[in-house]
C-alpha positions as CSV (number, residue, x, y, z in Angstrom):
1,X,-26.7,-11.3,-25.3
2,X,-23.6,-13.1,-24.5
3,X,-25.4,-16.7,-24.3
4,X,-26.7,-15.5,-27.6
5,X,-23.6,-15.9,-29.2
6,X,-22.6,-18.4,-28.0
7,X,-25.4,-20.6,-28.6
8,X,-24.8,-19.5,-32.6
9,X,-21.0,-20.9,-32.2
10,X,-22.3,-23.7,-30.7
11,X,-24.8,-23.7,-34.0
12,X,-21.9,-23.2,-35.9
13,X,-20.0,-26.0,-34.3
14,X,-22.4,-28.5,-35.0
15,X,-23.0,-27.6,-38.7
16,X,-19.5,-28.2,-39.2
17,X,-19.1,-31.4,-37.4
18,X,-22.1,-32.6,-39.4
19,X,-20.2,-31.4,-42.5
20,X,-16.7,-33.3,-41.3
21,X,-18.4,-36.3,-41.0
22,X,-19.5,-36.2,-44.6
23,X,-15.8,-35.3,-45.6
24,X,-13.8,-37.9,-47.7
25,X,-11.3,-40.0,-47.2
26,X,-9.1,-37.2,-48.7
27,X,-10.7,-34.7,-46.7
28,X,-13.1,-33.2,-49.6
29,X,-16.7,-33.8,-50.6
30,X,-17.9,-36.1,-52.7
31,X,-20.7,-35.2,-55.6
32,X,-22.9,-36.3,-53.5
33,X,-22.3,-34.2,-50.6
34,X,-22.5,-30.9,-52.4
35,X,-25.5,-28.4,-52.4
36,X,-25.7,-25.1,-53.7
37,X,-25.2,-22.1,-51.3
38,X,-22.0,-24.3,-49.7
39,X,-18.9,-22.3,-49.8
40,X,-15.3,-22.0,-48.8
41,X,-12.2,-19.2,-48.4
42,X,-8.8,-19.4,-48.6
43,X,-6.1,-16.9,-48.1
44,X,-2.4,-16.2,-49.3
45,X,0.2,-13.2,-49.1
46,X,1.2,-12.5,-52.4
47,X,5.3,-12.8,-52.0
48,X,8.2,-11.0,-53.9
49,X,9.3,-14.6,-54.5
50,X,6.1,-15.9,-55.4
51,X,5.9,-13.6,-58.3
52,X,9.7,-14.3,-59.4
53,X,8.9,-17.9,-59.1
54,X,5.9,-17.6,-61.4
55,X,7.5,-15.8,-63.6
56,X,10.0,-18.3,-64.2
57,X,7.7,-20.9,-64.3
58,X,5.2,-19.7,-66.3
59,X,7.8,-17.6,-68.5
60,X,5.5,-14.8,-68.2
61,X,8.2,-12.0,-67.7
62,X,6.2,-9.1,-67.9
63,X,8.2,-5.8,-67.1
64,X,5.6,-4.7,-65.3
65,X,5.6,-7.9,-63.3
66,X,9.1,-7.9,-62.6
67,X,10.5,-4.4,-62.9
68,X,9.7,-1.5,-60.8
69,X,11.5,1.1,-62.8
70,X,9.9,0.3,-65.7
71,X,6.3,-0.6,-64.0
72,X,6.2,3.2,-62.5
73,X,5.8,4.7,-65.9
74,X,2.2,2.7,-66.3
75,X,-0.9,2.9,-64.8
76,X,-0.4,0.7,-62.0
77,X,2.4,3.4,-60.6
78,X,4.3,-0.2,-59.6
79,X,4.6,-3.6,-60.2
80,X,1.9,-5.9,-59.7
81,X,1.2,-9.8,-59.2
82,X,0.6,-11.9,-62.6
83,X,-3.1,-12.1,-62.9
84,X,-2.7,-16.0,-63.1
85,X,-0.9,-16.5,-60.1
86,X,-3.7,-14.4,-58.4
87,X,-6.4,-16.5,-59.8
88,X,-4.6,-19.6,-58.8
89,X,-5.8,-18.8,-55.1
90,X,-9.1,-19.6,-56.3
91,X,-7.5,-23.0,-57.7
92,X,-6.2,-23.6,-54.2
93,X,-9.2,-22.8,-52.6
94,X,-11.0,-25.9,-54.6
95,X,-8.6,-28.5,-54.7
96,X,-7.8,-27.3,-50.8
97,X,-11.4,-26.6,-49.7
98,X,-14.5,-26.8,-51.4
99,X,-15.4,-29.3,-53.2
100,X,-11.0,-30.5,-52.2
101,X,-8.9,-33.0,-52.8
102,X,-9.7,-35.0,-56.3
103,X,-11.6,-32.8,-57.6
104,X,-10.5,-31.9,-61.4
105,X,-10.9,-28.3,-62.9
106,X,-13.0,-27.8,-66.1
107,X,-13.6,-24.3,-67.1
108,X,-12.8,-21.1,-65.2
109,X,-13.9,-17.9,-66.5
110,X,-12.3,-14.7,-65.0
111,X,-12.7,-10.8,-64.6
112,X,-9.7,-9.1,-63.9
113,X,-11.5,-5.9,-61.9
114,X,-7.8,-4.5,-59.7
115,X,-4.3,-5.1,-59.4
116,X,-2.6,-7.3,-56.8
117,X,0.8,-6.2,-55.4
118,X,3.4,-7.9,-53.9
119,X,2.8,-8.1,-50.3
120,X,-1.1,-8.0,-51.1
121,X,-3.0,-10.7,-49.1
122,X,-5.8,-12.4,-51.4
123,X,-8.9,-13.6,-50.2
124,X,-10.5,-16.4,-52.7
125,X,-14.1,-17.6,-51.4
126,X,-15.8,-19.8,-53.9
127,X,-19.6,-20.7,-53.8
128,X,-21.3,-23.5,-55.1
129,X,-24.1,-21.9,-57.6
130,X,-25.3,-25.1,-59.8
131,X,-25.0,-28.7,-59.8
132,X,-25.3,-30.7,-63.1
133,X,-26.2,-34.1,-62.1
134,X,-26.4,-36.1,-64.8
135,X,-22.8,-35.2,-65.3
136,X,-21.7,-34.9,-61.9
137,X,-20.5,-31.2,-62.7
138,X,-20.7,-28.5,-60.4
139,X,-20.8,-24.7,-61.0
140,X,-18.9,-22.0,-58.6
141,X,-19.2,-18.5,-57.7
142,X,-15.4,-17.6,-57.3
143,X,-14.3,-13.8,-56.2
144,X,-10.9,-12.6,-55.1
145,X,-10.4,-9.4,-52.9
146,X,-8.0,-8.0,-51.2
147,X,-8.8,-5.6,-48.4
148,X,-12.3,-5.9,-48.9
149,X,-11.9,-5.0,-52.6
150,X,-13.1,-7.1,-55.8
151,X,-9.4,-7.6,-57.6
152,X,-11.0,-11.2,-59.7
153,X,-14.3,-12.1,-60.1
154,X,-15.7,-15.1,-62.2
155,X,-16.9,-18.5,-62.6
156,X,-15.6,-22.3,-62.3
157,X,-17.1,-25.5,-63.6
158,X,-15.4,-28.3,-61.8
159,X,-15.4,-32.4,-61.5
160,X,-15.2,-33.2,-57.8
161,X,-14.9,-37.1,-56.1
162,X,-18.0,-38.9,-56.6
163,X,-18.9,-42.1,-54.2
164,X,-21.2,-43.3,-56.5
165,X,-18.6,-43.6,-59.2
166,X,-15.8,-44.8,-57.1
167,X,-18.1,-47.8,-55.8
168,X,-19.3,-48.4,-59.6
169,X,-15.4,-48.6,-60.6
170,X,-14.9,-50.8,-57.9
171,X,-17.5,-53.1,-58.4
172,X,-16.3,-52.9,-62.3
173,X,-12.5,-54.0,-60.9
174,X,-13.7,-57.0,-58.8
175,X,-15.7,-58.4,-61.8
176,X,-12.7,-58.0,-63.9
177,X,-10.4,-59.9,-61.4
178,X,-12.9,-63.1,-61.3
């Protein structure tokens, strides 16, 4: 039983050495890398300072984000994170992860399904669902929970790194230099 598991890390391992290899330069994945069914977590504890920072960033000052007397008298019985910040683990969990560094956000669609509190760790995993190759586009599962729970659910289109292109824009650049 026990050489049983370990010949599936040992699976595991390999899989994702074979991925590495195809990593970029900026360790991400490149268009060309990508196929549907790959995915990637990420995972952050939602800070007191976190949500006073976003607040005063985003100069969303919510009472209910940012004041507990007043955030006991609603539904929520207590402050809770800005739905935005929550959601930006997702956004840290592509540029960071999957498809990673480079790549550009298009569209995000989210469902807001359970509040986040301070102190809250969010889980983000995203999953690639669709590619669009003729526009080098890719469409992502995304889900945040926190202990197990669905708090966003939703969908991303994205823009990731593309070899192809990069070696098409360099070959443009050296013409232009002769």
């Amino acid at each position: 039983m026990q050489l049983h598991n370990v010949r599936d890390t040992m699976k595991v391992g390999t899989a994702r050495r074979q991925l590495e290899k195809r990593m970029n330069e900026l360790n991400g994945y490149d268009y060309e890398d990508l196929q549907p069914g790959m995915s990637a977590s990420f995972a952050k504890t939602i800070t007191e300072a976190d949500i006073l920072l976003f607040a005063g960033a985003s100069g969303d000052m919510n009472a209910v984000h940012i004041n507990e007397q007043f955030a006991q008298t609603t539904p929520f019985k207590g402050r809770i994170a800005h739905g935005m910040l929550t959601a930006s683990i997702i956004s840290a969990t592509i540029a960071g992860r999957l498809p990673g560094p480079g790549t550009v956000y298009l569209g995000q669609n989210l469902r807001f399904k359970a509040p986040v509190r301070p102190g809250d760790t969010v889980h983000a995993e995203v999953t690639i669902k669709e590619l669009i190759p003729e526009k080098r586009r890719v469409v992502m599962s995304t889900i945040c929970t926190v202990g197990g729970k669905v708090v966003i659910e939703g969908d991303a289109l994205v823009m990731p790194t593309s070899r192809d292109e990069l070696s098409k824009t360099s070959t443009d650049l050296s013409a232009n230099k002769r």
